[in-house]
C-alpha positions as YAML, in Angstrom:
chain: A
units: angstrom
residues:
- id: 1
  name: UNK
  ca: [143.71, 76.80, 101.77]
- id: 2
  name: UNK
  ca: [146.36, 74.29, 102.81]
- id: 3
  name: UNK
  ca: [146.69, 71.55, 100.27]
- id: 4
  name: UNK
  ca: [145.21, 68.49, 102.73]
- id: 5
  name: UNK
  ca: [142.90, 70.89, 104.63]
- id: 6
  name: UNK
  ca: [140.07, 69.64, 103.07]
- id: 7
  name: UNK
  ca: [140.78, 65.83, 103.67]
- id: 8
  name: UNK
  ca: [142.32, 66.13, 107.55]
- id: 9
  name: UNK
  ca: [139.97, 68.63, 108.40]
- id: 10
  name: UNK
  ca: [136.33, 68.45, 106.87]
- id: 11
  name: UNK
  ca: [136.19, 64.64, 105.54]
- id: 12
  name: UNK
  ca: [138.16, 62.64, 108.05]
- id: 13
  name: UNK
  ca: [138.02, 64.73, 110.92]
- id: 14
  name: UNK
  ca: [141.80, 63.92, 111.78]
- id: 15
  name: UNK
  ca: [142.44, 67.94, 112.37]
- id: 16
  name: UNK
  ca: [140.77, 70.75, 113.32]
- id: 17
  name: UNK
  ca: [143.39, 73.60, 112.24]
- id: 18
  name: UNK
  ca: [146.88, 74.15, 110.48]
- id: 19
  name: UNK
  ca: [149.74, 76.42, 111.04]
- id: 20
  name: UNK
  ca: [152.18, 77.29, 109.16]
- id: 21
  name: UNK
  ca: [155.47, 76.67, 110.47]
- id: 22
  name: UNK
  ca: [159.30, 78.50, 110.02]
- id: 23
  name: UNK
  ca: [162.25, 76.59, 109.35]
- id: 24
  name: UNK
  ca: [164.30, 78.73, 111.40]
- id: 25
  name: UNK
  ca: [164.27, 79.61, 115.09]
- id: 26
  name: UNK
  ca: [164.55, 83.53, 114.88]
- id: 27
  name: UNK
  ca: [167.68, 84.90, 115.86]
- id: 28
  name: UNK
  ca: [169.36, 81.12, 115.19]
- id: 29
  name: UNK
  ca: [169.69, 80.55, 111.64]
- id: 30
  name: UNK
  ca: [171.50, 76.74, 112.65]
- id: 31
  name: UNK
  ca: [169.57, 74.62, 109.79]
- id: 32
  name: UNK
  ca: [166.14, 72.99, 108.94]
- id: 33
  name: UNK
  ca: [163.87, 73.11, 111.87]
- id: 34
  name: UNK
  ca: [160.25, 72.97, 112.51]
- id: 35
  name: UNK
  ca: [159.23, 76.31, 114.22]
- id: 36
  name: UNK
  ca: [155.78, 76.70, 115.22]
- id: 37
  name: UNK
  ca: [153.99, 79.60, 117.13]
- id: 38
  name: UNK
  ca: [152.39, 78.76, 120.47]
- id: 39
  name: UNK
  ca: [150.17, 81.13, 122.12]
- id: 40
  name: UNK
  ca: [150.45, 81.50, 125.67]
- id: 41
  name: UNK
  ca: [148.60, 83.78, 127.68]
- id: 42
  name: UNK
  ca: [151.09, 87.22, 127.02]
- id: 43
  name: UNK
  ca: [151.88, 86.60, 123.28]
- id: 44
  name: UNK
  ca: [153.15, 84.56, 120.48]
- id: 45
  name: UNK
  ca: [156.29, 82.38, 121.01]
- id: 46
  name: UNK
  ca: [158.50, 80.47, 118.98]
- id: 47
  name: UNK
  ca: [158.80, 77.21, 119.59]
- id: 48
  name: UNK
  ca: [160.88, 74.30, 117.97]
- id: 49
  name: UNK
  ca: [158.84, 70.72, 117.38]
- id: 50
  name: UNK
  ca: [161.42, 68.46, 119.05]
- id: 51
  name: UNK
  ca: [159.84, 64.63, 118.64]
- id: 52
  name: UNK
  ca: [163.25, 63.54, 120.55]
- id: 53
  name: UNK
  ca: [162.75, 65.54, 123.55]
- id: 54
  name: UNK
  ca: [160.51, 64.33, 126.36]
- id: 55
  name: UNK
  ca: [159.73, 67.76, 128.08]
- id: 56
  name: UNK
  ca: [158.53, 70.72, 126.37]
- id: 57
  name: UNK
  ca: [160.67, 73.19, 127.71]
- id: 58
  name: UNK
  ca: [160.02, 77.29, 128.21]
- id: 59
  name: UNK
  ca: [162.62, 80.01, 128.30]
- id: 60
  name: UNK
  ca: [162.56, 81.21, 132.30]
- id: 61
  name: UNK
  ca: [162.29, 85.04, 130.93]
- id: 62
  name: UNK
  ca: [159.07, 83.76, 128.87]
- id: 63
  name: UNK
  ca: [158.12, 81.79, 132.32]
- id: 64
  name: UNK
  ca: [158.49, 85.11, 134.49]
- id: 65
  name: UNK
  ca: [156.40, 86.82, 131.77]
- id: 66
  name: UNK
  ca: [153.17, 84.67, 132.22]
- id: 67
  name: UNK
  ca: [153.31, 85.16, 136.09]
- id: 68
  name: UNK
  ca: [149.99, 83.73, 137.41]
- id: 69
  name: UNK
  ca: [149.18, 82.15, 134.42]
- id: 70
  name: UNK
  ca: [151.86, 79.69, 135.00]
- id: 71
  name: UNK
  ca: [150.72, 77.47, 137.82]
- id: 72
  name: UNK
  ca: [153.92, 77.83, 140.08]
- id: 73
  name: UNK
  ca: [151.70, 76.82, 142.73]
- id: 74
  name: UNK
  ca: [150.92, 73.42, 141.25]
- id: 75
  name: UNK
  ca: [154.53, 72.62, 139.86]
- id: 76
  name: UNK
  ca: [154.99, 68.98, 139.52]
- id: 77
  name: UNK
  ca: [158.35, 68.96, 140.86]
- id: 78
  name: UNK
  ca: [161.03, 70.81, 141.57]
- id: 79
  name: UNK
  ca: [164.91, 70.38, 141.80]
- id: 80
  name: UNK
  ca: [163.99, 68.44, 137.80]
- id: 81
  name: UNK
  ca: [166.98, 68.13, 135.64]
- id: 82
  name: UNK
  ca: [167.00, 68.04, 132.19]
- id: 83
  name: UNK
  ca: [169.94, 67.52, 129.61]
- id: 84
  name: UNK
  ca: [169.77, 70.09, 126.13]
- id: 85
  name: UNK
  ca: [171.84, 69.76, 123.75]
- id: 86
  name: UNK
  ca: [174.76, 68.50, 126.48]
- id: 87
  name: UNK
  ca: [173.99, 70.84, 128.91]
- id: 88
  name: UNK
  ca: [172.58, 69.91, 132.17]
- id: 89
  name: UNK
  ca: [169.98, 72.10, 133.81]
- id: 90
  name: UNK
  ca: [167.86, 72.24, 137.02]
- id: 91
  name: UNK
  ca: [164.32, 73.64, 137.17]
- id: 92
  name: UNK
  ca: [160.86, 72.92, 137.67]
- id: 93
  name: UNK
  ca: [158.05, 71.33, 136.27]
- id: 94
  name: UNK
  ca: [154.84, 73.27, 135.75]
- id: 95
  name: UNK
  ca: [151.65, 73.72, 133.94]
- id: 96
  name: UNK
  ca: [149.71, 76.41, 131.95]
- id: 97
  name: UNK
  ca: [147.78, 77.09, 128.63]
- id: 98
  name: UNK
  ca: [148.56, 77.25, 125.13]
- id: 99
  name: UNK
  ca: [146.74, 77.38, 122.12]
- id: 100
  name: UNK
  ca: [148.09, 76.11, 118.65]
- id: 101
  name: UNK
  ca: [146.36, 78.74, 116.25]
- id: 102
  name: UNK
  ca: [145.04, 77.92, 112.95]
- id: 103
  name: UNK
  ca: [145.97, 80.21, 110.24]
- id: 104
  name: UNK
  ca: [143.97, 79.98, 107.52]
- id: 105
  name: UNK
  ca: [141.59, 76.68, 107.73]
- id: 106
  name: UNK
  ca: [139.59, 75.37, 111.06]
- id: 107
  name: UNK
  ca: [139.56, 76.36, 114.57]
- id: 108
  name: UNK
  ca: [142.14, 76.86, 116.92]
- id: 109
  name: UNK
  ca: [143.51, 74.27, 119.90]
- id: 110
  name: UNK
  ca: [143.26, 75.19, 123.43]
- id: 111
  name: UNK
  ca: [145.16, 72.59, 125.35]
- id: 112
  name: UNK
  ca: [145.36, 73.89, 129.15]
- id: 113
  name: UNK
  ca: [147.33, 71.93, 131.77]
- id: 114
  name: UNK
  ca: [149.95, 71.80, 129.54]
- id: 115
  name: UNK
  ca: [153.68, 70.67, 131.66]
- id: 116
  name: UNK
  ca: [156.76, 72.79, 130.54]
- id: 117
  name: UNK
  ca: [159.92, 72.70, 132.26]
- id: 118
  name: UNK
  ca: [161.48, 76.18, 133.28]
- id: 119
  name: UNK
  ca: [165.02, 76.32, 133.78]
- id: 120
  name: UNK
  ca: [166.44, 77.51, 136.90]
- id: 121
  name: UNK
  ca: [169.59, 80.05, 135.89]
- id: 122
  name: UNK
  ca: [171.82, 81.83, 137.87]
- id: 123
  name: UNK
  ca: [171.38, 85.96, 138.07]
- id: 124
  name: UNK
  ca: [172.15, 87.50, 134.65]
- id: 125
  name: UNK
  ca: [172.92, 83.95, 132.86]
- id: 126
  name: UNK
  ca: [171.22, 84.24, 129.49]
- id: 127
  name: UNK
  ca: [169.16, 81.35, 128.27]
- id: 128
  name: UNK
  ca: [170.60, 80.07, 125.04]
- id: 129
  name: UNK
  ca: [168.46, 77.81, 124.11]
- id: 130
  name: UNK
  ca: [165.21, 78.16, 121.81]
- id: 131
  name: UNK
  ca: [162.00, 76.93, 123.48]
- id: 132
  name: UNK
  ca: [160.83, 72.86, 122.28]
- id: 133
  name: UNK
  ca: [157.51, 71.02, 122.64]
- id: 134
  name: UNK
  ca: [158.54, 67.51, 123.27]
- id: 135
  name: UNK
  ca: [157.00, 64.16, 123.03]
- id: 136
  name: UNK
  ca: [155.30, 63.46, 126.59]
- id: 137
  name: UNK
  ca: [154.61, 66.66, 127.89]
- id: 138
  name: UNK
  ca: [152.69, 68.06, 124.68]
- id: 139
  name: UNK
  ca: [152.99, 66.00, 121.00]
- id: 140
  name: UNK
  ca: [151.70, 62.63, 123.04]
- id: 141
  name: UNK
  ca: [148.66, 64.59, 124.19]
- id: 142
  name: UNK
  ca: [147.69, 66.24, 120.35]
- id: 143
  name: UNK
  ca: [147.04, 64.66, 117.09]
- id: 144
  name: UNK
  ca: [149.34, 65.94, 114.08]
- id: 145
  name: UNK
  ca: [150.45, 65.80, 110.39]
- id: 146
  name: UNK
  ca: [152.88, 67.64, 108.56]
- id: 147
  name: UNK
  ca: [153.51, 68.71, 105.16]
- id: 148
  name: UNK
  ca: [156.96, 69.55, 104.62]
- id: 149
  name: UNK
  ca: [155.93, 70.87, 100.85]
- id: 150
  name: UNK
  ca: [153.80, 73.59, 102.06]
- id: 151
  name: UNK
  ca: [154.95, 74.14, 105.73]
- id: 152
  name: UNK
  ca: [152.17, 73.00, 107.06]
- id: 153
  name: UNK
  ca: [151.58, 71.51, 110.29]
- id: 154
  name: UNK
  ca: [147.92, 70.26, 111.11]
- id: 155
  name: UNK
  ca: [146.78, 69.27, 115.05]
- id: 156
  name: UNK
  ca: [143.84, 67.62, 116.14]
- id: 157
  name: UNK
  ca: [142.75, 66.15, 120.09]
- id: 158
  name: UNK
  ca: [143.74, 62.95, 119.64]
...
């Protein structure tokens, strides 16, 4: 049990679930980050908890992946740019489900409608970049905590 799982979760109702996150993107050993796994409707992805970044953003290879279950249809905009890490790219806005698991204490978070911005690349250019929640397209719209001892990050509705 995680240390404050009792507390957040059963007395003050201010999560229902933890995960455990890596501080690590895989593949990108480049320092202390806060790596979480997202469900989305074909599998478990990495992503990295970016509280400075305003869109949550989705590797376009990840995006072509979920097919239908990204709502292409319903994209809030297209022709979008974004700036990462001093790049600038073009893409689009869209939505589509994602669940924050809980590992080991309370119930899991399904959060649909959730607005991730998909990069537009040119044929064969490789996305570099790992994929980020940000502030107003996902960690304004959850409740969280997180306990750097244990790893622990807990999420609640707000």
């Amino acid at each position: 049990m995680a240390r404050f799982a009792e507390d957040l979760i059963e007395r003050v109702g201010f999560a229902c679930g933890v995960a455990y996150y890596e501080t690590e993107y895989p593949g990108r050993p480049t320092g202390e980050r806060l790596v979480l796994y997202i469900a989305l409707a074909t599998g478990l992805y990495p992503f990295v908890v970016d509280t400075g970044a305003p869109w949550s953003v989705l590797n376009p290879e990840i995006a072509e992946s979920l097919g239908g279950n990204l709502e292409r249809d319903v994209c809030l905009g297209k022709g979008e740019r974004i700036r990462i890490q001093g790049a600038e790219f073009e893409g689009w806005l869209c939505k589509t489900r994602v669940t924050l698991r809980s590992e080991c204490d309370g119930m899991d978070l399904d959060l649909s409608d959730v607005t991730v911005f998909v990069p537009t690349l040119d044929e064969g250019q490789p996305w570099p970049y790992p994929n980020f929640l940000g502030m107003r397209t996902f960690l304004n719209h959850i409740r969280y905590a997180v306990d750097p001892r244990e790893n622990a990050f807990y999420f609640g509705q707000p």
